[in-house]
C-alpha positions as CSV (number, residue, x, y, z in Angstrom):
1,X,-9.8,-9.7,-20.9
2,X,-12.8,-7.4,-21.1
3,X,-12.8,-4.7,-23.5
4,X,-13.6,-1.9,-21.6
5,X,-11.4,1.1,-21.6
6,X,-8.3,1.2,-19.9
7,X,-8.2,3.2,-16.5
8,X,-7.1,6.7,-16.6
9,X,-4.0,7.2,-13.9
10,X,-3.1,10.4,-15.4
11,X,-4.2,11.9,-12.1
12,X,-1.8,10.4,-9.9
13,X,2.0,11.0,-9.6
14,X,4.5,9.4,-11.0
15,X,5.5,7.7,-7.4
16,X,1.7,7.0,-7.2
17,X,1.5,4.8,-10.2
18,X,4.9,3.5,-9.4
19,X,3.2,1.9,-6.2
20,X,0.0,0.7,-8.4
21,X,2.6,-1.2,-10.4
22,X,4.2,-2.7,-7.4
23,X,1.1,-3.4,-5.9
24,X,0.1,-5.3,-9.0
25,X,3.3,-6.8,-9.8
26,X,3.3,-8.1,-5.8
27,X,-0.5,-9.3,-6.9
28,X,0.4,-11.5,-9.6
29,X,3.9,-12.9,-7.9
30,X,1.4,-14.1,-5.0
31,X,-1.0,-16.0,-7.5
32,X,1.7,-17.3,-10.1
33,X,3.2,-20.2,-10.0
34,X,6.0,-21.5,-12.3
35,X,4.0,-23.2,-14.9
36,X,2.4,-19.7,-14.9
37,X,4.5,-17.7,-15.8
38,X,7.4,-19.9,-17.6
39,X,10.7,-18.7,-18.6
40,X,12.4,-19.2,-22.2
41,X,15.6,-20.6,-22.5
42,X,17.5,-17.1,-22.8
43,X,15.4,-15.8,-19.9
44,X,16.5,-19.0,-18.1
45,X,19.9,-18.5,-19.0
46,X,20.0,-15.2,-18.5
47,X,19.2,-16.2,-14.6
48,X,21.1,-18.3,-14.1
49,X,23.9,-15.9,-15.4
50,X,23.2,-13.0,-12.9
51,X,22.4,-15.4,-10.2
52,X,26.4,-16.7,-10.6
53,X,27.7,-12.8,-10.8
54,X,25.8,-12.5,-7.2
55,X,27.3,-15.1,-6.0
56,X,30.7,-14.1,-7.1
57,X,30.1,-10.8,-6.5
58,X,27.4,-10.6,-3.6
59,X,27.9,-6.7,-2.6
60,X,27.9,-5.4,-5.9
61,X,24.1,-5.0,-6.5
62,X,21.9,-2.5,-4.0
63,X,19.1,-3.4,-1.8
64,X,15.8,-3.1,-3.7
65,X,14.8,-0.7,-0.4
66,X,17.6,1.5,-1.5
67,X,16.5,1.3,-5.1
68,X,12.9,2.2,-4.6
69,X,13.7,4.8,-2.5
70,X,16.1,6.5,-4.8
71,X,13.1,6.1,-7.4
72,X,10.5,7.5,-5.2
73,X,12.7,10.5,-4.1
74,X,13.2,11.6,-7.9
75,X,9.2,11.7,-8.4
76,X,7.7,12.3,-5.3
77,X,5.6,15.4,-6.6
């Protein structure tokens, strides 16, 4: 990594930056692959874990649409 200084976001609002980071985070899922970005054992099992309360349990969560939206909503500024 270079060392220049970090970007200054201080500007932008808190649903601004949130969108950066979901911008990035979308970057890197796009360009990653498993070997990438491996998973430990307990992050594994941890998976695996949730994945089988979905499936036992599939309307318990909330769409991440809903989510965001509820995130966005509280910061919009």
């Amino acid at each position: 990594m270079s060392s220049r200084p970090a970007p200054d976001f201080s500007h932008l609002t808190i649903a601004e930056r949130l969108q950066l980071v979901e911008e990035l985070w979308d970057s890197i899922a796009v360009d990653a692959d498993v070997e990438a970005l491996p998973l430990s054992e307990s992050e594994r099992a941890l998976v695996d874990e949730r994945l089988d309360e979905l499936r036992e349990n599939p309307d318990a969560g909330r769409l991440w649409s809903d989510v965001r939206a509820d995130i966005l909503g509280k910061h919009r500024g």
